[in-house]
C-alpha positions as CSV (number, residue, x, y, z in Angstrom):
1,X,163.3,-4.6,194.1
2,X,166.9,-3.6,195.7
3,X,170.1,-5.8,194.2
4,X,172.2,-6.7,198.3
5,X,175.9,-7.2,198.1
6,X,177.0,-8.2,201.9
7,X,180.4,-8.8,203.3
8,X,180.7,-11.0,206.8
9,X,183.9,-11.1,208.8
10,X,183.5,-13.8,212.1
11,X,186.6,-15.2,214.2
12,X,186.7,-16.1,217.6
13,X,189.2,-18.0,219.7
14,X,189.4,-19.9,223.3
15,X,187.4,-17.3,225.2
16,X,186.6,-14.3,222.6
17,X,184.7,-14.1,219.8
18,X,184.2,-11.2,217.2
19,X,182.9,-10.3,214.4
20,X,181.3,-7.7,211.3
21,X,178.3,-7.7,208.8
22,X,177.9,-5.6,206.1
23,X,175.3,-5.3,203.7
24,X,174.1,-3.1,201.6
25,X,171.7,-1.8,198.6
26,X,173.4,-1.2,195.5
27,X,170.8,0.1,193.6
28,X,170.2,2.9,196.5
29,X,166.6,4.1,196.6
30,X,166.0,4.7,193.1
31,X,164.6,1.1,192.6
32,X,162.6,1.1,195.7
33,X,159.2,1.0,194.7
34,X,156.6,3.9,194.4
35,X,154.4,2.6,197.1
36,X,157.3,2.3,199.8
37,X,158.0,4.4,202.5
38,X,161.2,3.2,203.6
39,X,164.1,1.3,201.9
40,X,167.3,-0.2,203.0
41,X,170.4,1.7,201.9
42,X,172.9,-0.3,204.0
43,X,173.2,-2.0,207.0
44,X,176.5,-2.6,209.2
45,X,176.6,-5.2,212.3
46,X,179.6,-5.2,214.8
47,X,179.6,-8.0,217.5
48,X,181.8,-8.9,219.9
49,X,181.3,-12.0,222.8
50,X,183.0,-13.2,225.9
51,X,183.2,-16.5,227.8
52,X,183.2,-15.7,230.9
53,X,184.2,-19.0,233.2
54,X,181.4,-21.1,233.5
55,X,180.4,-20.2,237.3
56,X,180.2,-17.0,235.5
57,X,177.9,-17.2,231.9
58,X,178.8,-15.4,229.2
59,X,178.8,-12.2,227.8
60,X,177.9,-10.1,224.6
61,X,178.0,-6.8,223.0
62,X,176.6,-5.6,219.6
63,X,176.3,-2.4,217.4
64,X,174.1,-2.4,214.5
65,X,173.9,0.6,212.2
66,X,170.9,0.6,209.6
67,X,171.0,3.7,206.9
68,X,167.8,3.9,205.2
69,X,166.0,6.0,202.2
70,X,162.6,7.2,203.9
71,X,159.9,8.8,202.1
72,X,158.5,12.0,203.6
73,X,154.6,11.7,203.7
74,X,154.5,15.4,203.1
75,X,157.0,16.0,200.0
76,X,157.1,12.3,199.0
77,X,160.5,12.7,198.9
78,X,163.1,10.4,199.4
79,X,165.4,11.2,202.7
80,X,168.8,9.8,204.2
81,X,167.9,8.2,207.8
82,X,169.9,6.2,210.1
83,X,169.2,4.0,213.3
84,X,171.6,3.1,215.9
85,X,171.4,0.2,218.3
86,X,173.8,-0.9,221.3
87,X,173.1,-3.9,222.8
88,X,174.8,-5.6,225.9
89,X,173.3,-9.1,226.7
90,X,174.6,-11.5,229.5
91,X,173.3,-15.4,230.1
92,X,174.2,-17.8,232.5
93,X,173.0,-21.3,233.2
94,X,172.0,-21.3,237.1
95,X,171.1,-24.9,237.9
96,X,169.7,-27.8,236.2
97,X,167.5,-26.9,233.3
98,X,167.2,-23.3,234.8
99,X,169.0,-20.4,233.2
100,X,169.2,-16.6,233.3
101,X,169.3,-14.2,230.5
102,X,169.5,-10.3,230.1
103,X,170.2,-7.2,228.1
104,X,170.1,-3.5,228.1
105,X,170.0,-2.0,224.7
106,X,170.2,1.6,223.6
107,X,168.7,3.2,220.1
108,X,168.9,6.3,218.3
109,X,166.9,7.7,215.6
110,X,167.3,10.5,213.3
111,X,164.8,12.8,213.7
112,X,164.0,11.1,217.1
113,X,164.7,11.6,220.3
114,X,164.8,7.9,221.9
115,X,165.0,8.7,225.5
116,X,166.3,5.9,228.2
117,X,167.0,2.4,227.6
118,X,165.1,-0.8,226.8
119,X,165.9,-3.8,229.1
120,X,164.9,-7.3,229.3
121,X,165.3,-10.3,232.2
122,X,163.8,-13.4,231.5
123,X,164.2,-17.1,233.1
124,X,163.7,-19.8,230.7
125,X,163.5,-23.7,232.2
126,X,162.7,-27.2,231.5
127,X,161.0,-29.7,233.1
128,X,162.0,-32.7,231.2
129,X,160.2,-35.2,229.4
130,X,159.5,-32.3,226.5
131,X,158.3,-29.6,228.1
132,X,159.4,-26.1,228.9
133,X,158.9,-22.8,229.8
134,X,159.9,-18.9,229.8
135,X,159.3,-16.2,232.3
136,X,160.6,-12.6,231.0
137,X,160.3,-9.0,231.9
138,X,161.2,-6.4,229.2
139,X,160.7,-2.9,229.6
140,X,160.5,-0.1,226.7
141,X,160.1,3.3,227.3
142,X,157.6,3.8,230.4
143,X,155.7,0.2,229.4
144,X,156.3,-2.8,231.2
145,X,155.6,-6.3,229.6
146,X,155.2,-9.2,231.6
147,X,155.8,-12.7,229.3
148,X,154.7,-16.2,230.2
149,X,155.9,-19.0,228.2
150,X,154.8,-23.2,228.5
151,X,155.5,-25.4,225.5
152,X,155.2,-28.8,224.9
153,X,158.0,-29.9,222.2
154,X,157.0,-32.9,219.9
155,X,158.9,-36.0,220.9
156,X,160.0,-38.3,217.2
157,X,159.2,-41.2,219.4
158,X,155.6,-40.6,220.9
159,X,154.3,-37.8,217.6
160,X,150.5,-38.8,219.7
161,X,151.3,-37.0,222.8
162,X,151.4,-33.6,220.3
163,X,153.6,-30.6,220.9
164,X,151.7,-27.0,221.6
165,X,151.8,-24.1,224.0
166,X,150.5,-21.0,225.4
167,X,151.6,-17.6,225.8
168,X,150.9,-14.7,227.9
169,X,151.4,-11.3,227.4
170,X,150.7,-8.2,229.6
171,X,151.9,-4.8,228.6
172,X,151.5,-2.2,231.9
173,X,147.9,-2.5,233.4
174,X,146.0,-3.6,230.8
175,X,146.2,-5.1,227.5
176,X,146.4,-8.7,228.9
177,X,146.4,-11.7,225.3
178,X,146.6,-15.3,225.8
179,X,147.3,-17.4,222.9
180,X,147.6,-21.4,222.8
181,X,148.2,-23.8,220.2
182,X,148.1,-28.1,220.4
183,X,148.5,-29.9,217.4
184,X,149.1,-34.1,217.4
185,X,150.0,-36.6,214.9
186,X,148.1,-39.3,214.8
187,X,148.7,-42.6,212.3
188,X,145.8,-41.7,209.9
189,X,145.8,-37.5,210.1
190,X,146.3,-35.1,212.5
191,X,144.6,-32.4,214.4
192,X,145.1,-28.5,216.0
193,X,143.5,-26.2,218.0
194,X,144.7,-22.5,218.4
195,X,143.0,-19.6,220.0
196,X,143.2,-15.9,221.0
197,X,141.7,-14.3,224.4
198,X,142.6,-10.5,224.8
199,X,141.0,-8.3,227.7
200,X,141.6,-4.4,227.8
C-alpha cells in the first residue's frame, strides 16, 4: 500500500467560493505493488464557484491535476504520467421541482492526444410524493449517450410503498441497457427485485 498526506484549503464568502486539495503519495511508486499498473503519486484539485443571482443559477469551475507512476506493459517499468482536467459546470433551478444542469470539461493525457471536449446537459425533476426523475445527454468523443432516470425514494412514514428505480442508457445507435431495482419493507421482512435487459 501507498502512505497519503493531503492538505485542503476551502473559503468562500457572500457570492464566491474557492478552494484547493492536495494529496499525495509519500512512499512514491516504490510501495506500489508488483501486480499494479498504475499508482497515485499526487493529486492537486483547484476549484472555484459563483452565485450567480438566483434568476441566474450558479456557476463553477475546476482543475484537477493527477501525477501517476504507470507501469509500461513492455519494460515493466515504472514511468512519470500526468492527467489534466478543466471543468466548467453551470446549474439553475427553472421552475418548480425542474432544474437544469451542464458542463463542458477538457482532459489531457500524457502520451495521449485527447481531441475535443466532453459535455453533458441533463434535466433532473420531481413529481412529488417521492418520486423523481433525470433526463441527461453527455457526449464523449464522437459517442452520444442518452440517460433516462425514474426513482422512487423510500418515504420513513409509509417503508411498504418501497423505493426503486430504473435506468436507461443508450450510447450512439446501439448499445441500448435497462436496469431496475424495487425493494420494500414490510413488518416481518422484506423483498427486491432487480434486473438487466441489454440489446446490441
Amino acid at each position: 500500500g501507498e502512505t497519503l498526506g493531503s492538505i485542503m484549503y476551502s473559503k468562500s464568502f457572500e457570492n464566491v467560493s474557492y478552494g484547493i486539495n492536495y494529496t499525495s503519495a509519500l512512499s512514491g511508486a516504490r510501495f506500489c505493488t508488483a501486480y499494479s499498473y498504475s499508482c497515485i503519486k499526487d493529486n492537486l484539485q483547484v476549484y472555484t464557484g459563483f452565485k450567480l443571482p438566483a434568476s441566474l443559477g450558479s456557476l463553477n469551475f475546476t482543475y484537477t491535476q493527477n501525477n501517476n507512476w504507470n507501469k509500461t506493459i513492455d519494460t515493466f517499468e515504472w514511468k512519470k504520467g500526468k492527467t489534466q482536467v478543466a471543468a466548467l459546470s453551470y446549474s439553475k433551478n427553472l421552475f418548480g421541482g425542474l432544474s437544469l444542469n451542464a458542463s463542458v470539461s477538457k482532459t489531457k493525457s500524457s502520451g495521449i492526444d485527447n481531441k475535443g471536449f466532453n459535455a453533458y446537459v441533463g434535466l433532473s425533476y420531481s413529481f412529488g410524493k417521492g418520486m423523481s426523475g433525470a433526463t441527461t445527454i453527455s457526449n464523449s468523443g464522437d459517442a452520444n449517450t442518452y440517460q433516462q432516470q425514474l426513482a422512487i425514494n423510500e418515504n420513513p412514514d409509509k417503508p411498504w410503498l418501497g423505493y426503486g428505480g430504473i435506468t436507461t442508457n443508450k450510447t450512439g445507435d446501439s448499445n441500448l441497457n435497462s436496469n431496475f431495482f424495487y425493494a420494500a419493507k414490510l413488518s416481518k421482512f422484506s423483498y427486491n427485485l432487480n434486473g438487466t435487459h441489454s440489446r446490441d
